[in-house]
N, CA, C and O atoms as a DFTB+ gen file, in Angstrom:
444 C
 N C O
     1  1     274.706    -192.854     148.390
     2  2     274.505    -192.239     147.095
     3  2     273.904    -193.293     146.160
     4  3     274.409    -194.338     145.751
     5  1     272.627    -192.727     145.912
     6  2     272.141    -193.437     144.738
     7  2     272.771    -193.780     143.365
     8  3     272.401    -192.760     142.783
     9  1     273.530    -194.553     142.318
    10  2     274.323    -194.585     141.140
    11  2     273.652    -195.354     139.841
    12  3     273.999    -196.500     139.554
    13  1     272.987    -194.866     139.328
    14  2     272.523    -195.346     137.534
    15  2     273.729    -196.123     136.941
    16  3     274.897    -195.837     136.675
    17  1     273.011    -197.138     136.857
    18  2     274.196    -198.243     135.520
    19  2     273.274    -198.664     135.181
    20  3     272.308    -199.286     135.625
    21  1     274.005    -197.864     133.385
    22  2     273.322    -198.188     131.907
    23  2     273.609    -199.287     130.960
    24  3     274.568    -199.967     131.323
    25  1     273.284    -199.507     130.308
    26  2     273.707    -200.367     128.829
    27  2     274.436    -202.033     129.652
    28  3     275.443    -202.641     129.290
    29  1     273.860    -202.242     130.352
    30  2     273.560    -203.294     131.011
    31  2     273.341    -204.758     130.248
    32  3     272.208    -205.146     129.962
    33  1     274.193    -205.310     130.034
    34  2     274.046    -206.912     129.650
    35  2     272.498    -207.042     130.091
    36  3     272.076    -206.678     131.189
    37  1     271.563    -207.731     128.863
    38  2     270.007    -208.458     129.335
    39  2     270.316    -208.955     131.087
    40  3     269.836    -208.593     132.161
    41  1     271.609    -210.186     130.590
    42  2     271.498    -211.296     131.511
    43  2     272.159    -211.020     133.172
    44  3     272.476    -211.923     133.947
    45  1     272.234    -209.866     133.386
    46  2     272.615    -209.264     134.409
    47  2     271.165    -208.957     135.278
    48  3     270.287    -208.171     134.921
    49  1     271.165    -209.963     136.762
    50  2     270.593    -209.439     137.386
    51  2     270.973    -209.137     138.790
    52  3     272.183    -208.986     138.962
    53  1     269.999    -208.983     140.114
    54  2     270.546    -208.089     141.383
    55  2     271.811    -208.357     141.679
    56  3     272.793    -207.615     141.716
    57  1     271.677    -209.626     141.910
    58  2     273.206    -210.489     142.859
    59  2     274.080    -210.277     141.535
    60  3     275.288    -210.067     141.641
    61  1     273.627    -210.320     140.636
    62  2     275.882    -209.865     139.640
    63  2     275.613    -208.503     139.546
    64  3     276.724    -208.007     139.354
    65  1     274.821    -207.639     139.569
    66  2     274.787    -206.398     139.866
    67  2     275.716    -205.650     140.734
    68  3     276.472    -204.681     140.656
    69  1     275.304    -206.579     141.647
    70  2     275.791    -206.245     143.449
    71  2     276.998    -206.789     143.853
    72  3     277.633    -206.326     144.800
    73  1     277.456    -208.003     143.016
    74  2     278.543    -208.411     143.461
    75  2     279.435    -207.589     141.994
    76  3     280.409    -208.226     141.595
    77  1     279.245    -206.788     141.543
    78  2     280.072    -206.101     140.451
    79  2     280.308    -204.987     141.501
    80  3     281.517    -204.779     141.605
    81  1     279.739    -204.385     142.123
    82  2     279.857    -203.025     143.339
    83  2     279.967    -203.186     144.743
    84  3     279.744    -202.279     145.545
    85  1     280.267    -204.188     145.003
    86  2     280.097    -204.837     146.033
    87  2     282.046    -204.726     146.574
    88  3     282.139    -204.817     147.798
    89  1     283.242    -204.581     145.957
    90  2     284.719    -204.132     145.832
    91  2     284.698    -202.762     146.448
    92  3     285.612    -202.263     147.104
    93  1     283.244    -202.080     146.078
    94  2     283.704    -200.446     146.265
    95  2     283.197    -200.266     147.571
    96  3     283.663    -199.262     148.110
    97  1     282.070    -201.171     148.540
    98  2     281.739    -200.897     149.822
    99  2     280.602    -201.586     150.233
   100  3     280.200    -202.638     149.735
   101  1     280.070    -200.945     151.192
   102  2     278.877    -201.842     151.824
   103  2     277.395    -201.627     150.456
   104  3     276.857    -200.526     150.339
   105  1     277.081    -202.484     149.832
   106  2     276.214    -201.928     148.714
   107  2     274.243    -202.088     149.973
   108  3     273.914    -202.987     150.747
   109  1     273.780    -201.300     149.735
   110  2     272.744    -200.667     150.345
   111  2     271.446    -201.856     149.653
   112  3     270.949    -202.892     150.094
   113  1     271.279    -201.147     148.523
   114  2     270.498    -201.730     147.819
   115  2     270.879    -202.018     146.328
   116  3     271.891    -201.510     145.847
   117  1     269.947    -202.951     145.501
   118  2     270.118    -202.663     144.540
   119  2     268.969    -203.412     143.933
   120  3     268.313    -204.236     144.571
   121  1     268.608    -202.909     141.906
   122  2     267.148    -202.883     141.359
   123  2     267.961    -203.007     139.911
   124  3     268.687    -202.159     139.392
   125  1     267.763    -203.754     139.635
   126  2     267.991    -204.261     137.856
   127  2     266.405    -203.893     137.512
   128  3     265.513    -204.550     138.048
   129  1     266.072    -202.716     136.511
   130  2     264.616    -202.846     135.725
   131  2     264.606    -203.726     135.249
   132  3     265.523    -204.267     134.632
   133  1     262.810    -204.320     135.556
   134  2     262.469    -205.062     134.597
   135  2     261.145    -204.646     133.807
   136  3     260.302    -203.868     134.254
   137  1     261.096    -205.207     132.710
   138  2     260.316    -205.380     131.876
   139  2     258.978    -205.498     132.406
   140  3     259.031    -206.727     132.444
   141  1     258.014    -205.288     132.773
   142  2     256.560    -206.045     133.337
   143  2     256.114    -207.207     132.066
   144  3     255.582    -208.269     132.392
   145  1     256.288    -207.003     131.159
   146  2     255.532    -207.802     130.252
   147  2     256.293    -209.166     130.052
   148  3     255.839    -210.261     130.386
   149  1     257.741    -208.903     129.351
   150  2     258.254    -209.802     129.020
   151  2     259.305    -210.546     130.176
   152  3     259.879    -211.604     129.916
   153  1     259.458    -209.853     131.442
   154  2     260.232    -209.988     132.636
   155  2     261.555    -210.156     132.457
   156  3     262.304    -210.491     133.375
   157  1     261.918    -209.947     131.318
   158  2     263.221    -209.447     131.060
   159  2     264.103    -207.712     131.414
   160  3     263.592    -206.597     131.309
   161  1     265.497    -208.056     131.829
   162  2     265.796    -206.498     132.009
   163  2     266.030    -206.043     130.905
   164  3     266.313    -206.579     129.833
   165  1     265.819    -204.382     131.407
   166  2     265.361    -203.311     130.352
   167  2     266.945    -202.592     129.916
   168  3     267.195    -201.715     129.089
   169  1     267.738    -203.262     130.720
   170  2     269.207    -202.805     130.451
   171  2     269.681    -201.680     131.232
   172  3     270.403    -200.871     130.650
   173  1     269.386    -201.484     132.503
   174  2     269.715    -200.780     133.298
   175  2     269.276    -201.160     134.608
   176  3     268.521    -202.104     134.840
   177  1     270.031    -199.999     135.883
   178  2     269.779    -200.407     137.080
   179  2     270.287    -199.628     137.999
   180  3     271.140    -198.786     137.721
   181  1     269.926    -199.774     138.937
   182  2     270.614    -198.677     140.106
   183  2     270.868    -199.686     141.362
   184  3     270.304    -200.741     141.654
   185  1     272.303    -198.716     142.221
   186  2     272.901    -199.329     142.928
   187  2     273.248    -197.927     144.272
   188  3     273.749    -196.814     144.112
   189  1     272.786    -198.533     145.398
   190  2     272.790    -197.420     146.636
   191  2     274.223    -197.810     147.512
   192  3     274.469    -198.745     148.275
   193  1     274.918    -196.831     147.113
   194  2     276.305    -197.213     148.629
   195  2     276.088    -196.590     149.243
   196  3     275.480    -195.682     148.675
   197  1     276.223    -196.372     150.507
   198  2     276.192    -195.517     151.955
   199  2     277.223    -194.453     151.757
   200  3     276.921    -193.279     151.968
   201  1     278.569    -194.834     151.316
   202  2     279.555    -194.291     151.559
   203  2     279.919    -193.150     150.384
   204  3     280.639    -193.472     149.438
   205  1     279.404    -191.873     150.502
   206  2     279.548    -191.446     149.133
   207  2     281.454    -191.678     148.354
   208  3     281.857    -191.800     147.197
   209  1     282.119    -191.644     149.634
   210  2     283.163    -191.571     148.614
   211  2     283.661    -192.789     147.772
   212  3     284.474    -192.750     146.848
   213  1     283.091    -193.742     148.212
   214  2     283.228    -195.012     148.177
   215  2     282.206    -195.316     146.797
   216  3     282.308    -196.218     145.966
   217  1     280.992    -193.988     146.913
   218  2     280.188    -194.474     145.666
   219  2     281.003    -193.863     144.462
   220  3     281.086    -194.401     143.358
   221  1     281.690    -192.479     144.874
   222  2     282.421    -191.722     143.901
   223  2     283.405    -192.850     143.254
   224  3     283.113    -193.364     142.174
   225  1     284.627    -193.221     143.991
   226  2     285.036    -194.279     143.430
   227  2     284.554    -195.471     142.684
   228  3     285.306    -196.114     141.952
   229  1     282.889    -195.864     142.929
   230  2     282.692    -197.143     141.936
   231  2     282.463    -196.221     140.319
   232  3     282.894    -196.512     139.202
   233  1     281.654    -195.094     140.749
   234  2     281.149    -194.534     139.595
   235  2     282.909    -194.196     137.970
   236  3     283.110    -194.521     136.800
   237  1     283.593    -193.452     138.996
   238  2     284.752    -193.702     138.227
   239  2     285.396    -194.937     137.498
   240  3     285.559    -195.156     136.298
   241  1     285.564    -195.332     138.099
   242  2     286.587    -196.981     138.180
   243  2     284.905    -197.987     136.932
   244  3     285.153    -198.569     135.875
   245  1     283.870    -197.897     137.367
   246  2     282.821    -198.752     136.856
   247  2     282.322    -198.330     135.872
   248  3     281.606    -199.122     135.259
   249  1     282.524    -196.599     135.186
   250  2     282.035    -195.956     134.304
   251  2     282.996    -196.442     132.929
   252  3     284.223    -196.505     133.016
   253  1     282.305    -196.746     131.752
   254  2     283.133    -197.598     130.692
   255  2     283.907    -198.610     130.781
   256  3     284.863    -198.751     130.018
   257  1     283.596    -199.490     131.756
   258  2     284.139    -200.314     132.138
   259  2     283.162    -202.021     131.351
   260  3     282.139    -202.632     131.660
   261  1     283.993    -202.139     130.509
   262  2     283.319    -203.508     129.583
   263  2     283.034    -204.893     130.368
   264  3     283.950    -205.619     130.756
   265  1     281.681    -205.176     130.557
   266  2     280.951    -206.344     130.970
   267  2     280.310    -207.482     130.029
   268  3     279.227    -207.120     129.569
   269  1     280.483    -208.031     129.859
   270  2     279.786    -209.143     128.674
   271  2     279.525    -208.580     127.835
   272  3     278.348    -208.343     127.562
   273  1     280.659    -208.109     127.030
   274  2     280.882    -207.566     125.776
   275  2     280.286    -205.969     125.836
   276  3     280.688    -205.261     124.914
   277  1     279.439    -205.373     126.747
   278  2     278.921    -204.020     126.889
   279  2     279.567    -203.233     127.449
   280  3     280.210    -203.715     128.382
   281  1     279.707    -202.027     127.262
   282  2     280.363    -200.761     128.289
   283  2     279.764    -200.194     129.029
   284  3     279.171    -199.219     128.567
   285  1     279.626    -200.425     130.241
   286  2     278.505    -199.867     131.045
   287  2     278.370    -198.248     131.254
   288  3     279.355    -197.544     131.479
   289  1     277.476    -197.908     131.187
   290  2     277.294    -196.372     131.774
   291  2     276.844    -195.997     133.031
   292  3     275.647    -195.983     133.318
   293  1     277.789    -195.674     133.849
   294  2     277.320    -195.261     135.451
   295  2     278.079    -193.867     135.826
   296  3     279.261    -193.552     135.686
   297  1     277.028    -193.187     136.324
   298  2     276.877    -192.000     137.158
   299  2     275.690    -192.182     138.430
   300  3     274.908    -193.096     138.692
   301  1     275.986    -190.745     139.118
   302  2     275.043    -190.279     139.657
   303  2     273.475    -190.127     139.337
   304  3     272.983    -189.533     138.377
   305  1     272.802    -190.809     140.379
   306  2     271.306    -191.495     139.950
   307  2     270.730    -190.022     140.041
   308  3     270.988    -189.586     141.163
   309  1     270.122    -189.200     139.361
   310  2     269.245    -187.741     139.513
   311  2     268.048    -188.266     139.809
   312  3     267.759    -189.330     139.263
   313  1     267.397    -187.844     140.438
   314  2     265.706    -188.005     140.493
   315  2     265.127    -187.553     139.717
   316  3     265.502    -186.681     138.933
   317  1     263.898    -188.157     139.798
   318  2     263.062    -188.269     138.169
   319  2     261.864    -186.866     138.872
   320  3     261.105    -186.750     139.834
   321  1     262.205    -186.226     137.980
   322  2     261.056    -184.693     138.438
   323  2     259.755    -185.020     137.715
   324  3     259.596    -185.396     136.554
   325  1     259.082    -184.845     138.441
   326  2     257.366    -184.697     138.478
   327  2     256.749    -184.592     136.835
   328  3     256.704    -183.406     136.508
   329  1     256.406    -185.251     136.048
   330  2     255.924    -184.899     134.942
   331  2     256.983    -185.187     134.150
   332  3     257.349    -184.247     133.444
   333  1     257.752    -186.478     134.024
   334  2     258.986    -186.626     133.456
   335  2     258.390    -188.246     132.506
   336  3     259.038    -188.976     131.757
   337  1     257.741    -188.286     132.705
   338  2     256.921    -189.543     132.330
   339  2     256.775    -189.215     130.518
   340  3     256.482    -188.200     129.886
   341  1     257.117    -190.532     130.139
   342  2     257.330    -190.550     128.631
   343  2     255.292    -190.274     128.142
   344  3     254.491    -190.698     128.974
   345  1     254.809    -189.697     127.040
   346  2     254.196    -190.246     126.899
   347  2     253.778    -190.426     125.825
   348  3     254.279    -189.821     124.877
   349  1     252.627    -191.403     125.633
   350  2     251.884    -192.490     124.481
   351  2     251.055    -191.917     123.737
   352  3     250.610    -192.645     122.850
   353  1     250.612    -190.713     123.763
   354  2     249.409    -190.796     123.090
   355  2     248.852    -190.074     124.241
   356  3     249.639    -189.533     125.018
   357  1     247.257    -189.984     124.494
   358  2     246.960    -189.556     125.824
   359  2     245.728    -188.125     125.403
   360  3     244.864    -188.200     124.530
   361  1     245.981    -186.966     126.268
   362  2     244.825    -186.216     126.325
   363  2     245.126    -185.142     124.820
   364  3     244.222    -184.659     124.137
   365  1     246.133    -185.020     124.654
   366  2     246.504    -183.824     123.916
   367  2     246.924    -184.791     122.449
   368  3     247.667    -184.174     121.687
   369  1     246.635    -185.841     122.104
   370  2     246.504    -187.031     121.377
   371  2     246.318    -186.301     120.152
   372  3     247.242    -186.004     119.395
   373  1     244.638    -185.907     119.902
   374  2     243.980    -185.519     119.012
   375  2     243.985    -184.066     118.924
   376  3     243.138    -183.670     118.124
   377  1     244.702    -183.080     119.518
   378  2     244.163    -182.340     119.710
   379  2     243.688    -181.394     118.417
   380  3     242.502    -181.122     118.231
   381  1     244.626    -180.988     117.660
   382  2     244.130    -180.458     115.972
   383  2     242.718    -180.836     115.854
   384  3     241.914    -179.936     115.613
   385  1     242.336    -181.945     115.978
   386  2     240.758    -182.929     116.013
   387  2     239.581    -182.145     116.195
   388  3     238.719    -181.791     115.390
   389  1     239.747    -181.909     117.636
   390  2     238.523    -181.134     118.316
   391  2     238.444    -179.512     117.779
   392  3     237.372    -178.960     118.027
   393  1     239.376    -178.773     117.134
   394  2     238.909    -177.740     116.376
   395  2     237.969    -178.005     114.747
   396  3     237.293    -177.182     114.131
   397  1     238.178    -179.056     114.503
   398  2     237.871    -179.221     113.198
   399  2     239.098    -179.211     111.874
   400  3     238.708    -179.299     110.709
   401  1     240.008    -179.140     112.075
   402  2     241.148    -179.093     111.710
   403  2     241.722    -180.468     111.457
   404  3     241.683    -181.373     112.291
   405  1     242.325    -180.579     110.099
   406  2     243.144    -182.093     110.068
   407  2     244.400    -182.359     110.425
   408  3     245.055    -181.908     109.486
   409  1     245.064    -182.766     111.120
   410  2     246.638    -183.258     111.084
   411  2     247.134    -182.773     110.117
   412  3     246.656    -183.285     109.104
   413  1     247.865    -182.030     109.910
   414  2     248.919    -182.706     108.491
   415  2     249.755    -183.192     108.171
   416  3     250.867    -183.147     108.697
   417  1     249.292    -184.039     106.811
   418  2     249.860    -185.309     106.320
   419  2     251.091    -184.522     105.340
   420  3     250.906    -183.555     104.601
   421  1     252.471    -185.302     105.596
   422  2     253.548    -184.178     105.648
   423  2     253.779    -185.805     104.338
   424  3     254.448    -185.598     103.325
   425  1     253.388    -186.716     104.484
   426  2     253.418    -187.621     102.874
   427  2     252.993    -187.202     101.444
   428  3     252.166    -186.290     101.409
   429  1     253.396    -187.687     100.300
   430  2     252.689    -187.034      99.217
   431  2     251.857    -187.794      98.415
   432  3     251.388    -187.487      97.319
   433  1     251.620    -189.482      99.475
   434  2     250.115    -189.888      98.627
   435  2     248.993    -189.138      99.626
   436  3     249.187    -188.134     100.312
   437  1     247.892    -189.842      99.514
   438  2     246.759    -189.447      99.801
   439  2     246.316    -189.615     100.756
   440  3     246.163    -190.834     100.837
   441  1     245.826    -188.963     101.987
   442  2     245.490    -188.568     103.060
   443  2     244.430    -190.133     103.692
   444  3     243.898    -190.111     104.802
């Protein structure tokens, strides 16, 4: 079973990850996000046990459970569905634009 742990100390990476879940069973894998830019973690991470009951138990026992001053948040990892992607800006950006139409400016100086 795949397991999400949130609100993650920065300074937490794989190996204290793993040796934090590592009590509840054989740990599979595990992935502290990082940052690409600044290569710092993003404050979260996921952790794979084989054993679901064994994952059930970390998720309990590890859920609000205070780490370097943080309370971690862990559950069940859901998969990320197709089109779940945050986004920036992009195709539908401008769209008001291309009719001829302005945004509106919901401020009360001047446009």
């Amino acid at each position: 079973m795949k397991i999400y742990v949130g609100n993650m100390p920065f300074g937490i990476d794989d190996k204290k990850l793993e040796s934090l879940f590592s009590q509840y069973g054989n740990v599979e894998e595990v992935s502290v996000i990082m940052d690409k830019f600044s290569g710092r973690s993003k404050g979260f991470g996921f952790v794979t046990i084989n054993d679901d009951d064994s994952a059930k138990k970390a998720i309990s026992e590890m859920n609000g459970k205070e780490v370097e001053g943080r309370k971690l948040t862990v559950n069940e990892a859901k998969p990320r569905e197709e089109g779940e992607r945050r986004s920036f800006g992009g195709q539908n950006r401008f769209q008001n634009r291309s009719s001829g139409q302005r945004p509106q400016n919901r401020s009360r100086g001047r446009y």
